[in-house]
C-alpha positions as CSV (number, residue, x, y, z in Angstrom):
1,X,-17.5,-16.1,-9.8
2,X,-15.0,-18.7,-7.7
3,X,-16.7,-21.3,-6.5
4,X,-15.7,-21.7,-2.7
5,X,-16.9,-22.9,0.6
6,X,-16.0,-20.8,3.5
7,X,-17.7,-20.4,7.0
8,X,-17.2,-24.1,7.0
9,X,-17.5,-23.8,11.5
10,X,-20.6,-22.3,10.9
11,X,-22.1,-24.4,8.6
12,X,-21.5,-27.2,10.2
13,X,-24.6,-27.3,12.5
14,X,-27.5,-26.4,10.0
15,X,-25.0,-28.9,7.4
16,X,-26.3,-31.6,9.4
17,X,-29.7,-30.8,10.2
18,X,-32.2,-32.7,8.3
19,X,-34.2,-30.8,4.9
20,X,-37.9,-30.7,4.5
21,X,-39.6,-34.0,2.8
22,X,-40.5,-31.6,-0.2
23,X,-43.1,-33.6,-1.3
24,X,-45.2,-32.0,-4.4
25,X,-48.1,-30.7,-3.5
26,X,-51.3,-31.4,-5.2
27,X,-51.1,-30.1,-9.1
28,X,-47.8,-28.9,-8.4
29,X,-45.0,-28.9,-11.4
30,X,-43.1,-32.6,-10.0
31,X,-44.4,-35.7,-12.0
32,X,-40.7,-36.7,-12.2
33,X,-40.7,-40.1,-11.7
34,X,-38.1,-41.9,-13.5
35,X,-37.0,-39.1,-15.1
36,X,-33.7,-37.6,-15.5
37,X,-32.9,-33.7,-15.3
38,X,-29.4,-32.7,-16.2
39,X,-28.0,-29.4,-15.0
40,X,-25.6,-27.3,-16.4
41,X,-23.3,-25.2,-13.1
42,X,-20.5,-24.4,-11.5
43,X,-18.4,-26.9,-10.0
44,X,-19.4,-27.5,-6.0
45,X,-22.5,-25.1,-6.3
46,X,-25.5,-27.4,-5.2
47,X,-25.8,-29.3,-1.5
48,X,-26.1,-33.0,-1.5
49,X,-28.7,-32.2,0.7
50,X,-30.3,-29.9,-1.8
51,X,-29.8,-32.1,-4.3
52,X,-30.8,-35.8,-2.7
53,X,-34.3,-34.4,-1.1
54,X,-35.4,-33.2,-4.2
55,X,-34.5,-36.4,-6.0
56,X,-36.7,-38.4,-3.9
57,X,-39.5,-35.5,-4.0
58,X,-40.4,-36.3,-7.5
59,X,-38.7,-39.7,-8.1
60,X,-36.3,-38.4,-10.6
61,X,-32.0,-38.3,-10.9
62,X,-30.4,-35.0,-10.9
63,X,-27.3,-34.8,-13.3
64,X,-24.9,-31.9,-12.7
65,X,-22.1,-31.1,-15.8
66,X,-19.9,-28.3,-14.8
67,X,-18.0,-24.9,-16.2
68,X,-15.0,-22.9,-15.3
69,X,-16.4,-20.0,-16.8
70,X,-19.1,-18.1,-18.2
71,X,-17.7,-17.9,-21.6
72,X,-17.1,-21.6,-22.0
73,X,-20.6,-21.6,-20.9
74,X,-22.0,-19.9,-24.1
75,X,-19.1,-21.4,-26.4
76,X,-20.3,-24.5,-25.7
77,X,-24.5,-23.9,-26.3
78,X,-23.6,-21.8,-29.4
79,X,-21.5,-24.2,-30.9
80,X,-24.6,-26.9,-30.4
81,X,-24.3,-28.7,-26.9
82,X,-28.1,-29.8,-26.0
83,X,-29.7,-31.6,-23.4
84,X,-29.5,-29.2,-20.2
85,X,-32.5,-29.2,-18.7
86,X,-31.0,-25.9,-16.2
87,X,-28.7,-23.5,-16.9
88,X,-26.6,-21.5,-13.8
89,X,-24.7,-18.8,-15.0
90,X,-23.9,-15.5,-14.2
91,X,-26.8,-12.4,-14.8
92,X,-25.2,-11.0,-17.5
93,X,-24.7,-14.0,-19.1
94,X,-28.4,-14.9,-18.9
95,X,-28.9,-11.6,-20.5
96,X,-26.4,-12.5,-23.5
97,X,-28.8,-16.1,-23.8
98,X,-31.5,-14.4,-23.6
99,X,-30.3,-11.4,-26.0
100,X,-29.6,-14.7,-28.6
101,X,-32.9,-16.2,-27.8
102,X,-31.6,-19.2,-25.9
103,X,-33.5,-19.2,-22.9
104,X,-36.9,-19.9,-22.1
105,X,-39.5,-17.7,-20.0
106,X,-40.4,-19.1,-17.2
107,X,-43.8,-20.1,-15.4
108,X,-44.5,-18.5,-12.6
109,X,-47.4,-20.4,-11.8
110,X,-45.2,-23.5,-11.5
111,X,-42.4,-21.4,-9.2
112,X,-44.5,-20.6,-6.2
113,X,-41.4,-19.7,-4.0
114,X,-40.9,-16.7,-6.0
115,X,-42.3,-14.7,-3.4
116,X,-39.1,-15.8,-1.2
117,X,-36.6,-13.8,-3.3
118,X,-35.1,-10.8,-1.5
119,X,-36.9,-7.8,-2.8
120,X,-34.0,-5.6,-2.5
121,X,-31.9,-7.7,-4.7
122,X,-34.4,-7.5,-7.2
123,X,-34.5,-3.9,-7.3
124,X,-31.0,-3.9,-9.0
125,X,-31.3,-7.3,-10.5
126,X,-31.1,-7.1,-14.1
127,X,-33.6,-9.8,-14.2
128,X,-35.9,-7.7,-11.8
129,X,-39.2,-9.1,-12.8
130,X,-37.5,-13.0,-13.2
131,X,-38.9,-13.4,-16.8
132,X,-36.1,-15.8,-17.7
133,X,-34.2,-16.4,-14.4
134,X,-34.0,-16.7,-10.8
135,X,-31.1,-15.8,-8.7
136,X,-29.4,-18.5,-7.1
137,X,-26.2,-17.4,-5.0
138,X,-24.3,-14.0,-5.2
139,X,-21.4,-12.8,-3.4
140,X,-18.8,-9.4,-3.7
141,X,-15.5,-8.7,-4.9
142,X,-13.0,-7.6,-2.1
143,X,-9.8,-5.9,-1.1
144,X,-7.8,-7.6,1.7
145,X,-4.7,-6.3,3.3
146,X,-2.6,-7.3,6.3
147,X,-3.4,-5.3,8.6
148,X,0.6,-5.8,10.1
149,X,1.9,-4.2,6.8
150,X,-0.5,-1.8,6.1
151,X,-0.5,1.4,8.0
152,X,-3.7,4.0,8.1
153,X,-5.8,1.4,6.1
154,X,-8.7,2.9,4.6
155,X,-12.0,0.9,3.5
156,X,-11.8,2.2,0.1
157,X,-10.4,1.8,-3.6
158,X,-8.1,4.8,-2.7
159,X,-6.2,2.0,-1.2
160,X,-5.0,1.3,-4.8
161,X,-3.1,4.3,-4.6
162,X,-1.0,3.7,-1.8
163,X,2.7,3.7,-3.3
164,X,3.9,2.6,0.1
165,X,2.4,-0.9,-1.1
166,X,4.1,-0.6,-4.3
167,X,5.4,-4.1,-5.5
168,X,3.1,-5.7,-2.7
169,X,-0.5,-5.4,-4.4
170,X,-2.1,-7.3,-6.8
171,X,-5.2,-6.7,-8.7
172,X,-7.5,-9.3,-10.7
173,X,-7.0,-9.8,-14.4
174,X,-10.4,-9.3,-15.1
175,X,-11.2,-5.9,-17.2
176,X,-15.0,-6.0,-15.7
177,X,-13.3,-6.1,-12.4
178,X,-11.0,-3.9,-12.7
179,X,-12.3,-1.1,-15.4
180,X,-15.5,-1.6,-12.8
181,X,-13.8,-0.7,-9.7
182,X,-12.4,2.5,-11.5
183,X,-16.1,3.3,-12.3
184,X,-16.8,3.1,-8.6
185,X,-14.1,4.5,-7.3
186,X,-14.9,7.6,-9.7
187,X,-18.9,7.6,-8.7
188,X,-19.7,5.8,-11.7
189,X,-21.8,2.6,-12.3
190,X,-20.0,-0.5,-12.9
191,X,-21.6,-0.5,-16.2
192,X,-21.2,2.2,-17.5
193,X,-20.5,2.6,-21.3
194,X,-20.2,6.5,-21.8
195,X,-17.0,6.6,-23.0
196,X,-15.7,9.6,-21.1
197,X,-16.5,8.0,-18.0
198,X,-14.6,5.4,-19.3
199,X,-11.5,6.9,-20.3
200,X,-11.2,8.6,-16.6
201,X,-11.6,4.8,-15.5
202,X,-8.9,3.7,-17.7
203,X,-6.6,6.6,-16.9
204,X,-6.9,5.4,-13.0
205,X,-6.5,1.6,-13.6
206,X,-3.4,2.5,-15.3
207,X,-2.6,4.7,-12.0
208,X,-3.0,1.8,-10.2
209,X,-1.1,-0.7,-12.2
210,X,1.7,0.9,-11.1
211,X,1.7,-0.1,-8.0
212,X,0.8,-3.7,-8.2
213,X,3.4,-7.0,-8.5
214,X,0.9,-8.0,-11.3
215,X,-2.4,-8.6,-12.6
216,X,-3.9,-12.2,-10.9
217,X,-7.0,-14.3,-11.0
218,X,-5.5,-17.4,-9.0
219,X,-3.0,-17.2,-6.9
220,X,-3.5,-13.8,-4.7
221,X,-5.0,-15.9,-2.3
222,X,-1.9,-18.0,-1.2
223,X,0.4,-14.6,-2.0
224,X,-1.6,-12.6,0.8
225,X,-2.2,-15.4,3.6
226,X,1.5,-16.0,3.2
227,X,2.8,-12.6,3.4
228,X,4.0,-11.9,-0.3
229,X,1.1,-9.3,-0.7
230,X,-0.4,-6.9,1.5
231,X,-2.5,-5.8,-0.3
232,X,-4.8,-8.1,-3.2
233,X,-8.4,-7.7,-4.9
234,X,-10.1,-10.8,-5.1
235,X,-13.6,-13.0,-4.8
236,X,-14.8,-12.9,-0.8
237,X,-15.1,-16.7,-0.9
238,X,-11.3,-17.2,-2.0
239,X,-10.2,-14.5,0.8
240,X,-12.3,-15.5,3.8
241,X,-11.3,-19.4,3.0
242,X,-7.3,-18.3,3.1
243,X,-7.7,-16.0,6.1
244,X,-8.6,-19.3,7.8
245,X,-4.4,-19.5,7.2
246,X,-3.9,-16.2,8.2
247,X,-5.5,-14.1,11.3
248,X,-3.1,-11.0,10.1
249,X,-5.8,-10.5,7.4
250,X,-8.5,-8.1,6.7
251,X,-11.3,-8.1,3.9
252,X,-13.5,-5.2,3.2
253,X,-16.1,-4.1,0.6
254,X,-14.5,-0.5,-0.6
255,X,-17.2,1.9,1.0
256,X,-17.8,3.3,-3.2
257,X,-19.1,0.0,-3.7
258,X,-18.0,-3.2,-5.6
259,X,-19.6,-5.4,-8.2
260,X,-22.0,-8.0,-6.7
261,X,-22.1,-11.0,-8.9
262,X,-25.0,-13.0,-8.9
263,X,-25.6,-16.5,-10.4
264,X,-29.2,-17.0,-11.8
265,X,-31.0,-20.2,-12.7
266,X,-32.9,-20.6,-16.2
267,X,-34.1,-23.2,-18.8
268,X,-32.9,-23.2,-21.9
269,X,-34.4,-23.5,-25.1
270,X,-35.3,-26.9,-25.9
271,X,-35.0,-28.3,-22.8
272,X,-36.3,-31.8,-22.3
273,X,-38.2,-31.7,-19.0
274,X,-39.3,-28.4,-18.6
275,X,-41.9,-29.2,-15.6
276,X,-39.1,-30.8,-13.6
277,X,-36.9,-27.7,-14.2
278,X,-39.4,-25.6,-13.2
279,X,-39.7,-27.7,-10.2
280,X,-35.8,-27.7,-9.2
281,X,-36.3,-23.7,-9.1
282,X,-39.0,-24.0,-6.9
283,X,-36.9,-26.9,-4.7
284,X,-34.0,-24.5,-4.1
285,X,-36.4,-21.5,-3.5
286,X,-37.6,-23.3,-0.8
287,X,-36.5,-21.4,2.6
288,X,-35.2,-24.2,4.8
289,X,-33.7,-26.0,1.5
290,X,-31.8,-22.5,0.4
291,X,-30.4,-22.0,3.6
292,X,-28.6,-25.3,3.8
293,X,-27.3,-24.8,0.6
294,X,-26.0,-21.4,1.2
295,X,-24.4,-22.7,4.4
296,X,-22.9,-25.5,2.5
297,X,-21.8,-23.3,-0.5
298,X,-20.5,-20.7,1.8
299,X,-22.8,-17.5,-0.9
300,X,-25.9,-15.7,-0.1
301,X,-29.0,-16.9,-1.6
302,X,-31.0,-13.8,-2.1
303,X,-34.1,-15.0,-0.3
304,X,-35.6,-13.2,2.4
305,X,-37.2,-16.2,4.0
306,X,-34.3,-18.6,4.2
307,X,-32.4,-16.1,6.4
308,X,-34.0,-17.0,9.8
309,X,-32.9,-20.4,9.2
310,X,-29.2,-19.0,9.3
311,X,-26.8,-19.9,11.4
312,X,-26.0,-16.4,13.5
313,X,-22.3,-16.5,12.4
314,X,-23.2,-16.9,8.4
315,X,-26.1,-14.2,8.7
316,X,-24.1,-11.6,11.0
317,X,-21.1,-11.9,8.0
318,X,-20.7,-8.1,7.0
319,X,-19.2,-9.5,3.2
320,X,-22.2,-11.3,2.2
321,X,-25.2,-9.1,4.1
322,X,-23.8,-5.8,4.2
323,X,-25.6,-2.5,5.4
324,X,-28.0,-1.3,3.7
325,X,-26.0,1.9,2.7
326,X,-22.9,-0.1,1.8
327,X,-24.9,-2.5,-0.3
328,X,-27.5,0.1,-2.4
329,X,-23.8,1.4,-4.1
330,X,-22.7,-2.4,-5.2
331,X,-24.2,-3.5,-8.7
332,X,-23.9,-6.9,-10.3
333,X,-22.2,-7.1,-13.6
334,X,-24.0,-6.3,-16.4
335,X,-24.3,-7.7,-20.1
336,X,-22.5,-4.6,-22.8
337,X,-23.9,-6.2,-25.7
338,X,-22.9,-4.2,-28.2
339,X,-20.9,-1.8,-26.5
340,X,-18.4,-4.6,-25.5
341,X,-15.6,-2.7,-27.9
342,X,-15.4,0.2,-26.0
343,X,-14.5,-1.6,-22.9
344,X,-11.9,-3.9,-24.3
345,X,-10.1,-0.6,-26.2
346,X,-9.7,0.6,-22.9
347,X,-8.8,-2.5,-21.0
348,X,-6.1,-3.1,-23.7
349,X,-4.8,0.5,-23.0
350,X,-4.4,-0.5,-19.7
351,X,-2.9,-3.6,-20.3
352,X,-0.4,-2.2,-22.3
353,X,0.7,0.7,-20.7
């Protein structure tokens, strides 16, 4: 997931209002005086805020090391890197640590704030019961179009379709994205490994690809808020920051559904100070505490008593909190363990066609 802040107008207000003391209650997990805890995120993805009131909570320094990507992520704990005390990656990649035994269950009984997390997020979490992880911040995939280029626009993956667009579209070079969108499109899950299912998916990616100027992760963005595409698939917090450029823009979740992706927290095996990660979980769980930090982040925490401390703007946006209806058919990306193969021997079809 792109790490961007967005909303910034909005955030502005709450930005600079002032974070609960957080001081640990009595028995609680803290004790971190002098102590160090080093996490393990995405680049940009934790408030000063956040980060400076739990500091002086418990006496300790919080160290953040960064990655680009998920799979860096795990190349770099499987090849031997140590002393994260907090992991943040993406569910299914928590699933692939946990699937290798490289995460630790947690203690509930040390995360009281568990009983903040949005219950309906949970439902489809693959982490529903938080055994190893909490969710952290999730936000959709898109389409955006200009809506002076694009006549009849429809809120939908049919959109992909539109040879009127041809040359003008670009889709993200991602085979979860894309392959998953198919899926959708076709009334599939996002995940799903039955390999007909998956062949109609490929056979419609490769429907699509004929329309688009080419397969991009990076710089869709700039193309569409300067008029090069009309039409682009992309990461809500890269669109909504370049329509700040570009009022001629509109961003949608296709009414099939989209993937979801969600960033979890977890502590890793052999993690130094396990209390004090136990306790950062808790700190960010926190309502008024996860609210800032969303603000500032520009994602949606899913926790259900944060969002009254929203500004109106950031709670009314329909990308992050959509209906009900529209958000029961998204699904966060899921870990294919072994079934990985049969997705990449379609993804290279489609590549290659």
């Amino acid at each position: 997931m792109k790490r961007r802040h967005f909303i910034a107008a909005s955030s502005a207000t709450l930005a600079s209002a002032s974070l609960p003391s957080c001081k640990p209650k009595e028995g609680s997990a803290g004790g971190g005086a002098g102590k160090t805890l080093t996490v393990f995120t995405w680049a940009d993805y934790l408030s000063e805020k956040a980060k400076e009131s739990f500091e002086k909570a418990n006496g300790c320094k919080v160290v953040i090391d960064t990655f680009d990507s998920n799979e860096a992520m795990l190349a770099k704990l499987e090849s031997g890197a140590s002393g994260y005390d907090v992991l943040v990656p993406s569910s299914y990649a928590v699933q692939a640590l946990k699937r290798k035994e490289m995460v630790q269950k947690l203690d509930h009984s040390k995360i009281p704030n568990l009983k903040n997390i949005d219950a309906a997020y949970l439902a489809k979490a693959l982490d529903s019961k938080m055994e190893v992880s909490v969710p952290y911040m999730l936000a959709p995939t898109c389409l955006c179009y200009l809506a002076s280029k694009v006549q009849n626009p429809e809120e939908s993956w049919a959109m992909l379709d539109r040879a009127d667009l041809k040359g003008r579209i670009t889709l993200l070079d991602d085979m979860r994205e894309v392959l998953g969108a198919a899926l959708k499109f076709l009334g599939h899950s996002l995940n799903s490994t039955d390999p007909a299912q998956l062949a109609a998916a490929r056979d419609v990616a490769i429907r699509w690809k004929k329309n688009i100027a080419k397969f991009e992760n990076e710089q869709y963005k700039t193309g569409i808020a300067s008029g090069e595409f009309y039409l682009v698939h992309g990461y809500a917090g890269d669109l909504i920051q370049a329509s700040d450029e570009n009022e001629d823009m509109r961003i949608f979740i296709p009414k099939e559904g989209t993937s979801f992706p969600c960033d979890d927290m977890c502590i890793p095996k052999g993690a130094k100070e396990v209390d004090l990660a136990h306790a950062f979980i808790n700190h960010l769980a926190e309502p008024e505490v996860a609210a800032e930090n969303m603000e500032w982040i520009g994602y949606r925490a899913p926790n259900s008593a944060a969002y009254p401390h929203l500004s109106e703007d950031f709670r009314g946006s329909p990308l992050l909190f959509p209906p009900t209806e529209l958000f029961d058919k998204c699904e966060p990306i899921g870990d294919l363990a072994d079934k990985l193969p049969l997705w990449t021997e379609e993804w290279d079809k489609v590549k290659t066609a």
